[in-house]
VOLO-379204 format. One record per residue (C-alpha): residue number from 1; residue in three letters; chain; x, y, z. Coordinates in Angstrom, 1 decimal, padded with zeros to 4 digits. Each point is the difference from the previous one (the first is absolute). Layout:
// VOLO-379204
[NUM, Ala, A, [X, Y, Z]]
...
This chain:
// VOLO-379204
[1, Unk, A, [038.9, -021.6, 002.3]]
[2, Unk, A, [-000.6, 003.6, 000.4]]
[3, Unk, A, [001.6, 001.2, 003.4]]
[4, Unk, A, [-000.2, 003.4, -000.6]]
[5, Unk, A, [-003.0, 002.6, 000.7]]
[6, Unk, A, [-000.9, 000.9, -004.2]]
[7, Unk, A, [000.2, 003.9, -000.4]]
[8, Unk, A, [-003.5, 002.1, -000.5]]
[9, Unk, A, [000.2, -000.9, -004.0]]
[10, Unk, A, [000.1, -003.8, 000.3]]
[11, Unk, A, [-003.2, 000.2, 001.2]]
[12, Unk, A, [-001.9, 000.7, -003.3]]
[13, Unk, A, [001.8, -002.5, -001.7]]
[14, Unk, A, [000.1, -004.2, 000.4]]
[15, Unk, A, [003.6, -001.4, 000.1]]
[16, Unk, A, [000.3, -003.6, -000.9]]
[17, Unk, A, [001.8, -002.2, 003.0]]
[18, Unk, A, [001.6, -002.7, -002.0]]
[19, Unk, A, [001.2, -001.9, 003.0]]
[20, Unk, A, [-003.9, -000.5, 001.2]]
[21, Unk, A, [-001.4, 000.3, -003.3]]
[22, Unk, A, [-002.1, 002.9, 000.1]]
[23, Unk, A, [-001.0, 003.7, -000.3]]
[24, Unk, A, [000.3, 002.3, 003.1]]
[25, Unk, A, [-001.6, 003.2, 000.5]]
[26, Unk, A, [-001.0, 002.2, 002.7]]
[27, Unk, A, [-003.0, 002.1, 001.2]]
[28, Unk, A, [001.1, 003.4, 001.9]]
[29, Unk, A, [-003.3, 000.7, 002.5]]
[30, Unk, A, [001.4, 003.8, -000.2]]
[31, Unk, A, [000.1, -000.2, -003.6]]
[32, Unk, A, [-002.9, 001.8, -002.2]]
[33, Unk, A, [-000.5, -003.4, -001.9]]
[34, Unk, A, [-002.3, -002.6, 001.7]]
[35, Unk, A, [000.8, -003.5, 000.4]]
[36, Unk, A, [-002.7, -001.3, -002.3]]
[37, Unk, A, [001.6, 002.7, -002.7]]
[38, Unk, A, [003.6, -001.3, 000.6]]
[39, Unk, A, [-001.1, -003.7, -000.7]]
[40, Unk, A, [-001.1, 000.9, -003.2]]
[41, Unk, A, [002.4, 002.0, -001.3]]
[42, Unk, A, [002.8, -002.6, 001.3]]
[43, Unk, A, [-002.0, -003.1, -001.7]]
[44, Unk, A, [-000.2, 002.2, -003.0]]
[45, Unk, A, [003.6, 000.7, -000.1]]
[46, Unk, A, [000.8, -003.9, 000.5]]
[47, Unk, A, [-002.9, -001.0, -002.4]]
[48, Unk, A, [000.5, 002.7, -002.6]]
[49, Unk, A, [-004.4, 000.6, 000.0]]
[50, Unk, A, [-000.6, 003.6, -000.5]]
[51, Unk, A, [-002.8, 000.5, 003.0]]
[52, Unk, A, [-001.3, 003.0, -001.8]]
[53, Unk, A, [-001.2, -002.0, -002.2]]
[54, Unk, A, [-001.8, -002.4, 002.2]]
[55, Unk, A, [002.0, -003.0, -001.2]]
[56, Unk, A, [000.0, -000.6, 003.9]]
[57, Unk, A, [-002.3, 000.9, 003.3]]
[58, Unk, A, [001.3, -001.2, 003.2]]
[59, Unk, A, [-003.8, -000.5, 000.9]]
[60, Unk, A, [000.2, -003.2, -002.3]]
[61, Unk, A, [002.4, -001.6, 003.1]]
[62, Unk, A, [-000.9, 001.9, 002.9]]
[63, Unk, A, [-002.3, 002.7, 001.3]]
[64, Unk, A, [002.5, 003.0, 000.0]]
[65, Unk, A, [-002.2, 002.5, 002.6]]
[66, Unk, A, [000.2, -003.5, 002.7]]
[67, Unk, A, [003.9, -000.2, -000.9]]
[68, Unk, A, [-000.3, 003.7, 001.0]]
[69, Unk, A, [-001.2, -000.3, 003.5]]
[70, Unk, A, [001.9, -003.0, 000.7]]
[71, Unk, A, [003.0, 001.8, 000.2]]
[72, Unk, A, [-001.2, 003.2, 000.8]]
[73, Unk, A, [000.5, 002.1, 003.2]]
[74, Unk, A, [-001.9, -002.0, 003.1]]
[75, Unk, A, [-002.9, 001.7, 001.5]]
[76, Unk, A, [002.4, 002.0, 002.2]]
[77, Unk, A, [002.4, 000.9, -002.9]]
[78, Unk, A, [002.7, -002.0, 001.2]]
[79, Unk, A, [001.5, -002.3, -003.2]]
[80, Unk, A, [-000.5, -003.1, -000.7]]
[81, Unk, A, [003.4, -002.7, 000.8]]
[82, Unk, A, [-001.2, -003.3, -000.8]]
[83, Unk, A, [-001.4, -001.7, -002.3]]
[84, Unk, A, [-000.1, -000.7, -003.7]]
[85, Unk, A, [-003.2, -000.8, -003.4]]
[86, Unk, A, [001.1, -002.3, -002.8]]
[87, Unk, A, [-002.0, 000.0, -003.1]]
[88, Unk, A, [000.8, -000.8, -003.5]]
[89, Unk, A, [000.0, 002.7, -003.2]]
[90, Unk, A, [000.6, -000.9, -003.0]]
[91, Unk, A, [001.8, -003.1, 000.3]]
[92, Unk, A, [002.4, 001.6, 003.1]]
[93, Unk, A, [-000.5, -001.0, 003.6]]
[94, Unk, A, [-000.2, 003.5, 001.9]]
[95, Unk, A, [001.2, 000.1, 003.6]]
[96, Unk, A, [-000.9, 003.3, 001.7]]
[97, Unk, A, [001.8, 000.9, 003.7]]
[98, Unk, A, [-001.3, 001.9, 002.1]]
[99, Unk, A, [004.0, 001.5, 000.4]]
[100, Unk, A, [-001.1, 000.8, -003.6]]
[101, Unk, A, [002.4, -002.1, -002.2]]
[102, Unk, A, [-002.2, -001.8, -002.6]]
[103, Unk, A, [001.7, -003.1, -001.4]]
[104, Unk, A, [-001.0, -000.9, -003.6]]
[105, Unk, A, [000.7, -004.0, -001.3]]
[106, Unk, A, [-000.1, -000.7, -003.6]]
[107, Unk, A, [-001.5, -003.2, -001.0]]
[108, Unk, A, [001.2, -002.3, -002.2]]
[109, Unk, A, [-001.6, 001.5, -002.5]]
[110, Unk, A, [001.4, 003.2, 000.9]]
[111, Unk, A, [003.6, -000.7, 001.1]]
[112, Unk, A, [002.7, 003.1, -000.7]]
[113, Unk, A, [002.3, -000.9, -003.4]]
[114, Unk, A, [003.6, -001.0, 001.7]]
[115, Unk, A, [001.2, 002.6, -001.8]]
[116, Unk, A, [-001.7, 002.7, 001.4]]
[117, Unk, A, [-002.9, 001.0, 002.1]]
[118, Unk, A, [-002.9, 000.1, -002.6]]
[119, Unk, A, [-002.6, -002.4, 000.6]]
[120, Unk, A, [-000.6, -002.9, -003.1]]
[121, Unk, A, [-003.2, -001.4, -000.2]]
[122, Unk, A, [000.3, -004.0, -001.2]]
């Protein structure tokens, strides 16, 4: 279990939680990526899709602009502390936060090799 607050660079990039099987990533609201754009590029990184290549849109699970203003600012710009969307994309279950940690579980189908932390499809 992560105890620790992850430094500015684990951010970008999903770390796989072994003890609760799955992938962990984190949106930074000051950060210039979006939270729709930090999905994608951490399922691409679990799933090994290239997105440039539209091998994946995250509008075939969920409307991303709706994601958006879920956990945007409120009205009166204050932030958003509660609350969290689940969806599936491609094969994952997706939990969003609004603390912005965004929990990724493989399915069976999906499930890390033991060895290390690339997903096997069966």
């Amino acid at each position: 279990m992560r105890t620790e607050t992850p430094s500015t660079d684990d951010h970008h990039e999903p770390t796989y939680d072994h003890e609760n099987d799955r992938y962990v990533l984190y949106y930074d609201e000051d950060g210039t990526a979006t939270l729709t754009t930090t999905i994608v590029h951490g399922l691409a990184a679990i799933t090994d899709v290239d997105v440039s290549q539209g091998e994946f849109s995250l509008y075939d699970s969920v409307d991303p602009d709706a994601l958006e203003r879920i956990f945007g600012s409120k009205a009166d710009g204050a932030s958003r502390t509660g609350g969290h969307v689940a969806f599936t994309a491609l094969e994952y279950q997706v939990y969003v936060y609004a603390s912005g940690e965004i929990h990724v579980y493989p399915s069976e189908n999906t499930r890390p090799d033991p060895a290390g932390v690339e997903p096997t499809r069966r």
